[in-house]
N, C-alpha and C positions, 0 to 999 in steps of 0.2 A: 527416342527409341527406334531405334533402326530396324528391327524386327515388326513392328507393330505400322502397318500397314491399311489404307481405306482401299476399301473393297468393292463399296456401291456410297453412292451420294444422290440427294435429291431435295427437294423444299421439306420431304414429311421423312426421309428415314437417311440411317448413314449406319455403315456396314462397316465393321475392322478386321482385321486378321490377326485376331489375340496370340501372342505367344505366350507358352506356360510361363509359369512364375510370376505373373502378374495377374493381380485383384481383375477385374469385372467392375466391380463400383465402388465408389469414393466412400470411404466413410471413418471412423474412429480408429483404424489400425493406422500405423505410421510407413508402410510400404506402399510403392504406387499402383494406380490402379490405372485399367483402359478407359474409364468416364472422364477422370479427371485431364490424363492426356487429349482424351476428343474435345473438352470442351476448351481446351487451351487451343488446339487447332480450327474450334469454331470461334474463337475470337480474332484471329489471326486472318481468318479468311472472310469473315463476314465482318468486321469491326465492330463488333455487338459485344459490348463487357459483360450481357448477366442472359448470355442464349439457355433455352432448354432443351437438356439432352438428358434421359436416361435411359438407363439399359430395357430390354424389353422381356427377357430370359435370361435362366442360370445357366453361366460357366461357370466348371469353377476353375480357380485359383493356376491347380495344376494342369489346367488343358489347353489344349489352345486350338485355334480356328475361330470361326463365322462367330461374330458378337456382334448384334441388332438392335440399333440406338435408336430410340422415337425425338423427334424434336419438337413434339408437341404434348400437351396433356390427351388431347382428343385420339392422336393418332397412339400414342402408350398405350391408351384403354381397347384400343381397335387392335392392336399387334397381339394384347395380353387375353385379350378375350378369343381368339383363334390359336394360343398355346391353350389354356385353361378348358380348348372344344378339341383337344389332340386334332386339329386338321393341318397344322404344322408337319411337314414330313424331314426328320432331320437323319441326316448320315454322318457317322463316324467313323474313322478308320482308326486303329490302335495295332499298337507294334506288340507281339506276346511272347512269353517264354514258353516253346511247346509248342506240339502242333495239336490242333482239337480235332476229334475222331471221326467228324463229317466234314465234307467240304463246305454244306451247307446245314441248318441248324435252328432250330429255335428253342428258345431256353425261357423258363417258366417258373416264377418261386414265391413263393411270401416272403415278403422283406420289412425286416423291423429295424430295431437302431441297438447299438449296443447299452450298457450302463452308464459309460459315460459321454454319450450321443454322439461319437466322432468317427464310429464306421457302423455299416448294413451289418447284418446279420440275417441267415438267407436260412430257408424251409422248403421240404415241400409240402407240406402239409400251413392249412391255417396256422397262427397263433395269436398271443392276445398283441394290441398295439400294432401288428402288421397290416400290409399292403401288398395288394398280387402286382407282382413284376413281370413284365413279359418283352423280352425282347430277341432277335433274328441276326445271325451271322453268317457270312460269308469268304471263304477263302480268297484271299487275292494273290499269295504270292508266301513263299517260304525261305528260308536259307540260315542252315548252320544254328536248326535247335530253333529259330524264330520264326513266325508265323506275320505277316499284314493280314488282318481281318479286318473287313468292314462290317459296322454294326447299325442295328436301327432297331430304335427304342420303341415301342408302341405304348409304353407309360414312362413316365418321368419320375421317379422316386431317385429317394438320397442313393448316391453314388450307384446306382443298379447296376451301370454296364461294368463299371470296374469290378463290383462283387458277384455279378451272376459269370462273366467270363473266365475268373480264378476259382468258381466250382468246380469247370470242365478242366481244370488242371492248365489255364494258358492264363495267368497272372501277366497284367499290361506292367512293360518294364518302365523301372522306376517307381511303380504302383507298391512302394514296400509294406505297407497298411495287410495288404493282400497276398501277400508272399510273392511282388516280382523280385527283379535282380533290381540292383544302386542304378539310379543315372545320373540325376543332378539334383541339387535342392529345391524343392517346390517343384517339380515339375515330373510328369510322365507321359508315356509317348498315345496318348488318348486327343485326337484331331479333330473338330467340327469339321467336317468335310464340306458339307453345305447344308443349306435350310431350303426350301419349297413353302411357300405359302404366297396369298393371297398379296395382292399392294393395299393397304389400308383406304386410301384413297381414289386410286383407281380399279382397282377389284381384278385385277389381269393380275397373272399366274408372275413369279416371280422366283427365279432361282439363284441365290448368294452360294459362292463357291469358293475355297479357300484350298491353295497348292498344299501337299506337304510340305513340313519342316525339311528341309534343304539337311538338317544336321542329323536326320535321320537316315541316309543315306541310301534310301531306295530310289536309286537315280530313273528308273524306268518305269515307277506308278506317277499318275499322275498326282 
């Protein structure tokens, strides 16, 4: 996969630069996924037939950027347990239909799941089965009806950034679930920009960074 890229490497972690359309981790659907690619390239490169790698947090499917492998049991527990204490600081950049009515923003809701559990469904008020959503936006650049926003989640819930951003009326394109416009199959223009956390190991500050999509055409963000 010519798109799917390492980012950071080390004894205890290994970083990719997931492009949409593809899985996160191996498992019982028949399309590819970025675990199973990594562990093909750590066999390649370390000559070890049965290495350990899994993912350390959720991407999903459709998004792409920073994706954080542990190559250890010890050091997966260390990664998972500093997402699970939000001291993880993760940035995203999404391409939007619309421009949103501040330049800057923070956006706040209860978040449940639908009926048949495959999209958010957003409040402002409490409801039952819900979760407070909270996340912050930022204008980076516009052109022709579209918006670059950078986003940053202060909770992790099911699809939050995608459904709390198509409240203010700026649906992430390709995001069709949520009323954006067509882009490609599987995939919409929602970017792990980079992750901030801690080294499992060495405890120094650690920032994984991922360019934009090249096929997204904002030749001048970085």
């Amino acid at each position: 996969m010519d798109d799917l890229s390492v980012l950071y490497e080390d004894r205890y972690l290994l970083a990719l630069n997931k492009p949409a359309g593809l899985s996160s981790e191996s498992g019982s659907a028949s399309h590819p996924s970025a675990e199973t690619w990594a562990l093909e390239y750590l066999r390649r490169t370390t000559e070890r037939q049965q290495p350990y790698l899994r993912v350390a947090h959720r991407l999903d499917r459709v998004s792409s950027g920073v994706l954080l492998l542990a190559k250890s049991k010890n050091t997966l527990q260390a990664l998972m347990a500093q997402f699970e204490a939000r001291t993880v600081t993760k940035i995203y950049v999404a391409e939007v239909e619309g421009i949103p009515p501040n330049e800057f923003g923070a956006l706040t809701h209860y978040l449940g799941r639908s009926w048949d559990r495959r999209r958010a469904v957003l409040s402002d008020k409490p409801f039952e089965g819900a979760q407070y959503a909270s996340c912050t936006y930022r204008l980076l650049a516009y052109r022709k009806g579209r918006a670059l926003l950078e986003l940053q989640p202060q909770t992790g819930r099911f699809h939050q950034l995608r459904a709390q951003i198509a409240a203010i009326g700026c649906p992430i394109v390709g995001d069709e679930i949520y009323g954006g416009p067509p882009w490609q199959p599987h995939a919409i223009r929602l970017h792990a920009r980079s992750l901030q956390l801690r080294h499992p190991n060495s405890g120094e500050e650690l920032i994984l960074e991922a360019p934009l999509p090249e096929t997204w055409g904002w030749i001048n963000m970085r």
